[in-house]
C-alpha positions as CSV (number, residue, x, y, z in Angstrom):
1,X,0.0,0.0,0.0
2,X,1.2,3.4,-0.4
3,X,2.7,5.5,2.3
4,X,2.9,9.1,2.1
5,X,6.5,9.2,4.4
6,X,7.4,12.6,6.3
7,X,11.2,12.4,7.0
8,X,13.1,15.4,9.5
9,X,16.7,15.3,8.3
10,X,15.9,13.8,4.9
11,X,18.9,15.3,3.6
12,X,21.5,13.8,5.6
13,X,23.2,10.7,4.5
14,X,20.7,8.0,5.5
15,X,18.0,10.0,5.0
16,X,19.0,10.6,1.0
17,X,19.2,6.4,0.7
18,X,15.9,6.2,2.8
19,X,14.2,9.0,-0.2
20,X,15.1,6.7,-2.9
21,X,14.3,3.5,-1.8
22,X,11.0,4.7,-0.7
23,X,10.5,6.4,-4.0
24,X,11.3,3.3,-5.8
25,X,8.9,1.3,-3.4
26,X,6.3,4.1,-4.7
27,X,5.5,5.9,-1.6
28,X,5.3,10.0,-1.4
29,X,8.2,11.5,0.2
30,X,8.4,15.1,1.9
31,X,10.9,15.8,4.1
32,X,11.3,18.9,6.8
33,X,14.2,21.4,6.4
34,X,15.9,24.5,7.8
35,X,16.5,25.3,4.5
36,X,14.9,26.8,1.7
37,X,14.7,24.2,-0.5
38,X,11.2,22.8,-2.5
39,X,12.9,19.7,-3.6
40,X,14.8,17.3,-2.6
41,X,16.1,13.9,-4.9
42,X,12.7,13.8,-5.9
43,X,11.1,14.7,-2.6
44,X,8.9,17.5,-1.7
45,X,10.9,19.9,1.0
46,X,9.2,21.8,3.7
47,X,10.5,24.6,5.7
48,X,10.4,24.0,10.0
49,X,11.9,25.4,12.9
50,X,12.1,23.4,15.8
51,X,13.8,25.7,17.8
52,X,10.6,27.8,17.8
53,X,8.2,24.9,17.4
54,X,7.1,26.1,13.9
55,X,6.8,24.6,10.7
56,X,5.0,24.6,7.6
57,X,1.8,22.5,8.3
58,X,1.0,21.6,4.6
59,X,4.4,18.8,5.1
60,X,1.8,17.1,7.2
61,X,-0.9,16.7,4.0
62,X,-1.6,13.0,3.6
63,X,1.2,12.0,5.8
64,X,0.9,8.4,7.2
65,X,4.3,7.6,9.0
66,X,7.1,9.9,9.8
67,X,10.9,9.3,10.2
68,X,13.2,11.1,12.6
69,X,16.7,11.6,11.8
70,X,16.9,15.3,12.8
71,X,19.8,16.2,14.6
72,X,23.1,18.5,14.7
73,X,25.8,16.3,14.1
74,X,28.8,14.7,17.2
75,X,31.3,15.2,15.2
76,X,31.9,19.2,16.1
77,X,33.7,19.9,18.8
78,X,32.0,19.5,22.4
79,X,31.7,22.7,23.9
80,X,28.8,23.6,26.5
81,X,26.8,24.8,23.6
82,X,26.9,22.6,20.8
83,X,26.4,19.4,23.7
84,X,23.3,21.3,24.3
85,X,22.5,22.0,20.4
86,X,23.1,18.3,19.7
87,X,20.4,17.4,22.3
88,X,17.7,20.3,21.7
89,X,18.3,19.4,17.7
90,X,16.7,15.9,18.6
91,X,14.1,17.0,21.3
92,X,12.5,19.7,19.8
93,X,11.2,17.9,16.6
94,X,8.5,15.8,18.3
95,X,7.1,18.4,20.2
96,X,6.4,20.3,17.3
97,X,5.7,17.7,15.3
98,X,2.7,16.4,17.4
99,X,1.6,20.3,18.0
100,X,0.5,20.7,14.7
101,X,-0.6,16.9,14.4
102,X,-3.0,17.6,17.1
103,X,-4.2,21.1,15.4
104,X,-5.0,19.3,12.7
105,X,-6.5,16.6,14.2
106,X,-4.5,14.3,12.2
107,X,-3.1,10.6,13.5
108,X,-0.4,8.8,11.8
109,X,0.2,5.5,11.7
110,X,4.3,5.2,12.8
111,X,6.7,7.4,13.9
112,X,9.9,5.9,13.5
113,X,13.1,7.2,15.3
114,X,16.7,7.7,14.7
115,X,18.6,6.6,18.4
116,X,22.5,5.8,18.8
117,X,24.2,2.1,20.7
118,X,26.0,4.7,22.5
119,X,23.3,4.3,24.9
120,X,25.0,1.6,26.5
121,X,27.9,1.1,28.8
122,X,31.5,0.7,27.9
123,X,31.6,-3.2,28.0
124,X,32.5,-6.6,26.2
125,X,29.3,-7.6,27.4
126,X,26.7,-8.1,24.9
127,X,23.9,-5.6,25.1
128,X,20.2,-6.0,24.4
129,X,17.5,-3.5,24.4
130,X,17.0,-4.2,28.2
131,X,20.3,-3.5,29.2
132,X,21.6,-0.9,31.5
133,X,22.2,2.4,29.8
134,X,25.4,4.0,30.6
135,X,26.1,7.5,32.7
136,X,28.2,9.4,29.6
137,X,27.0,12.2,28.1
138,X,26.9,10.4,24.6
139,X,24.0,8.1,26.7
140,X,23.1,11.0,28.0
141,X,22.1,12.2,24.4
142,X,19.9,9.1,23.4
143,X,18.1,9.2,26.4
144,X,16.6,12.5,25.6
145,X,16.2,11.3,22.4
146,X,14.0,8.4,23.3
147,X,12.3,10.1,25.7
148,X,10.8,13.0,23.8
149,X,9.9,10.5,21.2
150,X,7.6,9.0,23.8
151,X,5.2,12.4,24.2
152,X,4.0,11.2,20.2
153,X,2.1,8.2,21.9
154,X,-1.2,10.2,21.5
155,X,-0.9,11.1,17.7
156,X,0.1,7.6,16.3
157,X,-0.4,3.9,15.9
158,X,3.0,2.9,17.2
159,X,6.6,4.3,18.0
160,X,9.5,2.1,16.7
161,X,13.4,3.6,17.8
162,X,16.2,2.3,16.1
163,X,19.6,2.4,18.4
164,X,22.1,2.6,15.6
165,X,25.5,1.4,15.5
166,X,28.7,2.7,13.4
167,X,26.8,3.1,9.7
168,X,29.1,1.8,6.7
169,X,29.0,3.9,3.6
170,X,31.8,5.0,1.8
171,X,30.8,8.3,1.1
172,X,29.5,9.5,4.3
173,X,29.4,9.0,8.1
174,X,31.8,7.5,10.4
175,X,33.8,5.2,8.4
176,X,35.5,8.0,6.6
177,X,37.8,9.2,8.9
178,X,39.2,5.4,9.0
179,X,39.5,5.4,5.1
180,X,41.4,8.3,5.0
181,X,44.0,6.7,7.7
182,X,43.8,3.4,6.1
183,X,44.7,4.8,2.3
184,X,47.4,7.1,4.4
185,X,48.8,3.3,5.0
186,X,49.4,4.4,8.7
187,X,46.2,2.0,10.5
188,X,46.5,0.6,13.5
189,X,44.6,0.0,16.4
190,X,43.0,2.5,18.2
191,X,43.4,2.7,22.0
192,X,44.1,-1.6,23.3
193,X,41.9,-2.3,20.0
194,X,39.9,-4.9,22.2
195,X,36.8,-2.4,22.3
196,X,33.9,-3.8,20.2
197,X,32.5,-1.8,17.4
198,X,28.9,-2.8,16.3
199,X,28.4,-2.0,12.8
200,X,25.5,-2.0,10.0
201,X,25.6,-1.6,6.1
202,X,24.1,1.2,4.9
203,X,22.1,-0.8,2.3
204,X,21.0,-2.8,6.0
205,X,19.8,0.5,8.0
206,X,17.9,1.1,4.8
207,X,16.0,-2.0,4.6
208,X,15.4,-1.9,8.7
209,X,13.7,1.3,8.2
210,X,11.6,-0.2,5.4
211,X,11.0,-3.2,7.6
212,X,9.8,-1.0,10.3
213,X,7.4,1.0,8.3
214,X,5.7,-2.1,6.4
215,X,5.6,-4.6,9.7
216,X,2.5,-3.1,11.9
217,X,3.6,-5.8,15.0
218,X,7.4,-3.7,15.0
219,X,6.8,-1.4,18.1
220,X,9.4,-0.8,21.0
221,X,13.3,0.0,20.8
222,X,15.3,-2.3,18.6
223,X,19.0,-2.4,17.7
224,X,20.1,-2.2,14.2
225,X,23.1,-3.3,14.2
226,X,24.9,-6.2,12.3
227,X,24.9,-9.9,14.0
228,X,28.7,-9.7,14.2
229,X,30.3,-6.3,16.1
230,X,34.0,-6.3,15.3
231,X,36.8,-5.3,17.8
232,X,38.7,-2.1,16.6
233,X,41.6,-4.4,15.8
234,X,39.8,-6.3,13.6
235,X,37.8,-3.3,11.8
236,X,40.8,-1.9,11.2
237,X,42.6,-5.1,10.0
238,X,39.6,-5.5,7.4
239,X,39.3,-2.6,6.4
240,X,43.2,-2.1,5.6
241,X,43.0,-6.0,4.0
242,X,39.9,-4.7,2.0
243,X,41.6,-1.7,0.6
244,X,45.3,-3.4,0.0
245,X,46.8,-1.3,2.6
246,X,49.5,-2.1,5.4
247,X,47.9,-3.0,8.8
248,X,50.8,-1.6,11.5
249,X,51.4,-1.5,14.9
250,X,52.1,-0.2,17.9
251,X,48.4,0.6,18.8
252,X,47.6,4.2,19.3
253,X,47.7,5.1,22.9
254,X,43.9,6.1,24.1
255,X,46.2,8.8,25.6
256,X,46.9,10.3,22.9
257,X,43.2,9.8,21.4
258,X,42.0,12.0,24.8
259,X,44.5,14.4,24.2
260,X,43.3,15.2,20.4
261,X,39.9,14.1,20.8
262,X,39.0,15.2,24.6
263,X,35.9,14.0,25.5
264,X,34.5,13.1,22.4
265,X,37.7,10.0,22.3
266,X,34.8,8.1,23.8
267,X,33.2,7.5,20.6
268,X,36.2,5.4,19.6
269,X,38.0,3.9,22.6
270,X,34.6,3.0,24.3
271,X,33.2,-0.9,23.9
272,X,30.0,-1.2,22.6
273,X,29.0,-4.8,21.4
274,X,25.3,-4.7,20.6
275,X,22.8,-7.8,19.8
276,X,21.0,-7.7,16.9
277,X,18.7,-10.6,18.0
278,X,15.5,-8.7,18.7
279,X,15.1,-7.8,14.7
280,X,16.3,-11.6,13.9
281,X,13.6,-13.2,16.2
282,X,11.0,-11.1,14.3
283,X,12.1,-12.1,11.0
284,X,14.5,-9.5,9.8
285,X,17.2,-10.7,7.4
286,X,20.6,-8.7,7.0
287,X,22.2,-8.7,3.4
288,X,25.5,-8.7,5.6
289,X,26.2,-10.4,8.6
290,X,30.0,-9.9,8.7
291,X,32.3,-7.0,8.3
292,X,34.6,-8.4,5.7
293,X,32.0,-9.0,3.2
294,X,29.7,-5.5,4.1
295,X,33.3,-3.9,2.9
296,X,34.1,-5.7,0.3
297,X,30.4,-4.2,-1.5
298,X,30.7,-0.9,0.1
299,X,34.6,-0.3,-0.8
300,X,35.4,-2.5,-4.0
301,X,33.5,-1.6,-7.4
């Protein structure tokens, strides 16, 4: 049946794959921007501004499920402000999003949210969606994330959040910085390289957000990451075998990651080995279930 999808941040990197596989599925795609765009890879655009819980109410014409990927990137450097940006740029959306819902007296039938693995403690333990959450601000940031999420209970069907891990696309997100060191020829492990990286194709995260919208019985938190996490050892190991590049050592100290990297060095020395097995039990299939063969697509045309 067709779906007429509303996506915030529809023009980030997994939001531009979600457009045209949706399109291509033959669903109608708008998506919400700060900008001042009126199209999009074939979407509609829509101008909003959560900040001041405004938007442009005709985005919500039609709509049946909605996607939320909004939010300021971790990348940038941590100051006091920008941790507070990242969090309000993920908070604020739902709030206005179900204030003009409710002015229009409009329900939807999923609202589907973007969340982070980083929710969980550092560990070699593996995590499910009932485990412990951890007391970093990275966790910190999911939290709030999930939470304001909740307050959308009244204006749809069901809520589904997706705790991503590291997302592997060659042309965008976290896997770059490792391509540049690896074609540098310089890779090694990062910190003791023990920590545990859970991963997920792009062309995977894709098909989980499909797989959310189409099964009605997908409600709750689940984690979309790939059955296998990787140490850092071994991600950087592949990825230097995948690319025909030298794999060196001595590790890099995670002294000298906190020096350059402060607090943010927690995105790559902290352990974060995530179960997939929630999505599996409920039928979900992954087009790659292991690291050296989700690079070998992404990396080698």
């Amino acid at each position: 049946m067709t779906k007429t999808i509303l996506i915030t941040g529809g023009t980030g990197f997994v939001g531009t794959r979600l457009i045209s596989r949706f399109l291509k599925e033959g669903h109608k795609i708008s998506v919400l921007t700060t900008g001042n765009r009126t199209e999009y890879n074939g979407a509609k655009c829509f101008n909003w501004n959560p900040s001041k819980e405004e938007m442009d109410e005709a985005a919500l014409e039609n709509v049946t499920d909605i996607i939320h990927l909004a939010g300021a990137s971790i990348s940038e450097k941590w100051t006091p402000y920008y941790k507070q940006k990242i969090i309000d740029s993920r908070t604020q959306g739902p709030r206005t999003l179900k204030k003009y819902l409710l002015t229009r007296n409009h329900k939807i039938n999923s609202f589907i949210s973007a969340s982070g693995v980083s929710i969980y403690p550092d560990s070699q333990e593996l995590a499910t969606e009932n485990s412990a959450h951890d007391q970093s601000y990275i966790a910190s940031v999911c939290e709030h994330w999930e939470s304001a999420v909740d307050i959308m209970e009244s204006v749809c069907e069901r809520i589904v959040k997706l705790r991503i891990g590291i997302v592997l696309d060659k042309n965008a997100g976290a896997l770059l910085p490792i391509l540049k060191i690896v074609k540098l020829g310089i890779a090694s492990p990062l910190g003791s390289g023990k920590q545990y990286m859970s991963w997920i194709a792009i062309k995977d995260l894709v098909s989980v957000f499909s797989w959310c919208l189409e099964n009605i019985t997908a409600t709750g938190v689940y984690n979309a990451v790939a059955p296998n996490p990787a140490t850092n050892a071994e991600f950087m190991k592949v990825t230097s075998m995948t690319l025909n590049k030298p794999y060196i050592l001595p590790k890099v100290p995670a002294v000298i990651m906190k020096i350059v990297l402060g607090e943010m060095s927690t995105l790559v020395l902290s352990s974060n080995r995530v179960s997939s097995g929630k999505l599996l039990s409920q039928g979900f299939k992954f087009g790659y279930d292991h690291l050296a063969e989700a690079l070998q697509d992404i990396l080698i045309e």
